[in-house]
C-alpha positions in Angstrom: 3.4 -4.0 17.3 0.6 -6.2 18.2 0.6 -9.3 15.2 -2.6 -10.3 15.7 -4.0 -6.8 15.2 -2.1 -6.7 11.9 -4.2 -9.9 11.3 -7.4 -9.0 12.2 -6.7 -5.3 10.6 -7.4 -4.0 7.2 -5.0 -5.7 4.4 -5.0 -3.5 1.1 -2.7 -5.9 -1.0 -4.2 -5.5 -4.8 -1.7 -2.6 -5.1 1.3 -1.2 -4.3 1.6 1.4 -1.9 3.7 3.9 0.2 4.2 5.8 3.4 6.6 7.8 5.4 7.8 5.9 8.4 8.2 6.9 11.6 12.3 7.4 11.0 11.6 9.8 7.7 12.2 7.1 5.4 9.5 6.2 2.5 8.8 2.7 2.8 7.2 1.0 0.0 5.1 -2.4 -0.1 1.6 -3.5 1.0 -0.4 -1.2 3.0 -2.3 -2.7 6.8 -4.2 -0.5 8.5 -4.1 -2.9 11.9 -6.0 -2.1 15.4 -2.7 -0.4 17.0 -1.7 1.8 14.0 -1.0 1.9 9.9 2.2 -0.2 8.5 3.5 -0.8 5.1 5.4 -4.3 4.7 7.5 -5.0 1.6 7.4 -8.4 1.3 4.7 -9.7 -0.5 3.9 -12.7 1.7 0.1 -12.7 1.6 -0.3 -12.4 -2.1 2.5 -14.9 -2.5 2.8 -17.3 0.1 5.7 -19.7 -0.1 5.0 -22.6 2.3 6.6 -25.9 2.0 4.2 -28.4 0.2 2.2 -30.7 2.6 3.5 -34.2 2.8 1.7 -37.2 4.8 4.8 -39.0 5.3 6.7 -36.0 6.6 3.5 -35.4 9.3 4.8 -37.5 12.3 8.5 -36.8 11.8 9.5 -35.5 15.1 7.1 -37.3 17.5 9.0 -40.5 17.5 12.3 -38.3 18.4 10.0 -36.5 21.3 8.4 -40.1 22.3 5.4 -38.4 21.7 2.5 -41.0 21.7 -0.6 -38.9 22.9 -2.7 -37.8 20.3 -3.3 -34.4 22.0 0.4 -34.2 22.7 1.2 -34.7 18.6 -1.7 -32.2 18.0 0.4 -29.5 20.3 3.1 -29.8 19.1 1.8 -29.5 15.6 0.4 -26.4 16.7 3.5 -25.0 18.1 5.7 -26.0 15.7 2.9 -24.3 13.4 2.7 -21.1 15.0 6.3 -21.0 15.2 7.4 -21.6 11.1 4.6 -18.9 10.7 6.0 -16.2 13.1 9.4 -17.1 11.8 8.3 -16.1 8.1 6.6 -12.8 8.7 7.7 -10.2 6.7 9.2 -6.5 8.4 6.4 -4.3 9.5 6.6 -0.8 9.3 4.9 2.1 11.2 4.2 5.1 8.8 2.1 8.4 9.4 -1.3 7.5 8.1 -1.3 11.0 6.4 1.4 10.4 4.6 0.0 6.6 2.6 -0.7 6.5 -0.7 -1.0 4.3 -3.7 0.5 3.9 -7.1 -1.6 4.7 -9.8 -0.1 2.5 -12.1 1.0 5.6 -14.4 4.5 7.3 -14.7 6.0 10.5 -15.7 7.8 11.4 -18.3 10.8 10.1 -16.7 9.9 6.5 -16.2 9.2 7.5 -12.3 5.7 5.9 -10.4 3.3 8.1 -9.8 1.7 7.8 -6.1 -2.0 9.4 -5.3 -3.2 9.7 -2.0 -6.2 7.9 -1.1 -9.3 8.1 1.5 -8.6 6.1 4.6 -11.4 6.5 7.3 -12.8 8.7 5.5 -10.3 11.2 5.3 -8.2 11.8 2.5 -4.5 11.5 2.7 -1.9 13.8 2.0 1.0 11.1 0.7 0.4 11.6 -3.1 2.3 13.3 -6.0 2.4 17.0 -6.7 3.2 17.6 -10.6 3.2 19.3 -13.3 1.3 18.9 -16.6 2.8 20.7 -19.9 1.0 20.5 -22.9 -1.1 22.4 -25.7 0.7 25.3 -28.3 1.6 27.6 -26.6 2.7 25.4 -23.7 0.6 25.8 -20.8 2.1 24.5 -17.3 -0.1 23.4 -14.9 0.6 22.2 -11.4 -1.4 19.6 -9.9 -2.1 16.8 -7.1 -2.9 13.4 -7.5 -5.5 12.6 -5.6 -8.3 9.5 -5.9 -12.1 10.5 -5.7 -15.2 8.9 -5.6 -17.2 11.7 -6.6 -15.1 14.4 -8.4 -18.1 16.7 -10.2 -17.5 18.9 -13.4 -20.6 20.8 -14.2 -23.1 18.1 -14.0 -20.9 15.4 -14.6 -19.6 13.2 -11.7 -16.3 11.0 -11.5 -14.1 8.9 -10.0 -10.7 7.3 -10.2 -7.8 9.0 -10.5 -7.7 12.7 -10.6 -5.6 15.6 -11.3 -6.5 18.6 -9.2 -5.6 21.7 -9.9 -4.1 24.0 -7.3 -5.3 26.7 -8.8 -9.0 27.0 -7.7 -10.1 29.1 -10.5 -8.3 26.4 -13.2 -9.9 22.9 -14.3 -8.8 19.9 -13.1 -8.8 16.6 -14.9 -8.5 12.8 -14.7 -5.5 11.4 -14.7 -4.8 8.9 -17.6 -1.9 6.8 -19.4 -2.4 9.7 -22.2 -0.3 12.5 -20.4 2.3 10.0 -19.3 4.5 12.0 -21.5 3.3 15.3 -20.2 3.5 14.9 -16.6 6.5 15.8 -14.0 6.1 14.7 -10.6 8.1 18.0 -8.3 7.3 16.9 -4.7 4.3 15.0 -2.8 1.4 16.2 -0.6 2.5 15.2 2.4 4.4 17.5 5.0 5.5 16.2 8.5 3.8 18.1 11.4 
């Protein structure tokens, strides 16, 4: 894994996200789409960083033990020591298949279990999001759906976006998804199947 790709990649840290790794495992944390490939890293280090406070005292401690006197010499090995606290603290990267990302919705089933939709990542849209089904009305009507995010979702003449309920079925409606049918919904599987 190239780090300074991961730093000069994509970070998508407002939410929390996941992906299948390269091992089969789902791995969940921040999503990075870097230059060499798409990673998820569970520790929240960028939203949360937890460096030691800055004290002016505590600046030159070591340069007397080195007999460092130089000014460029200090500056260095500030750097280095720098470079190294920060390599030392990085959090575990993870490789996942970039099909298989997607990002919590912030809603739950009726079981108290995250719901995941996939997303559109260069343009394409993912296949990592929840398949479920929605029960409701009298008679019960069962309806199985994908979560998916949309930009531009159209019914009739109306056009939305957010998160969105679509409806296997092509000839059925589909729906936004909202806190409402939190009590409603059953997540039975995800989008995503390994090629």
């Amino acid at each position: 894994m190239d780090i300074a790709g991961l730093i000069l990649g994509k970070v998508y840290i407002m939410f929390q996200y996941r992906g299948k790794s390269k091992a089969g495992k789902w791995i969940y944390g921040w999503f990075v789409k870097g230059t060499d490939g798409y990673f998820i890293f569970t520790d929240g280090f960028i939203i949360n960083p937890d460096f030691p406070e800055y004290h002016y005292q505590g600046m030159g401690c070591g340069l007397e033990d080195r007999n460092i006197t130089d000014r460029y010499e200090a500056m260095q090995y500030g750097w280095e020591e720098a470079i190294n606290e920060f390599y030392n603290n990085l959090p575990e990267f993870i490789e996942v298949h970039p099909d298989s990302i997607a990002m919590n919705t912030g809603i739950q089933d009726k079981n108290r279990i995250d719901i995941y939709g996939s997303i559109e990542i260069d343009g394409e849209l993912t296949h990592g999001g929840d398949d479920i089904t929605l029960n409701y009305g009298i008679p019960p009507i069962t309806e199985n759906l994908s979560i998916i995010w949309t930009n531009q979702e159209y019914i009739g003449d109306f056009s939305v976006s957010g998160w969105w309920m679509k409806n296997k079925d092509p000839g059925k409606y589909s729906s936004s998804l909202s806190k409402d049918y939190e009590m409603d919904i059953e997540i039975i599987g995800n989008q995503y199947k390994e090629k």
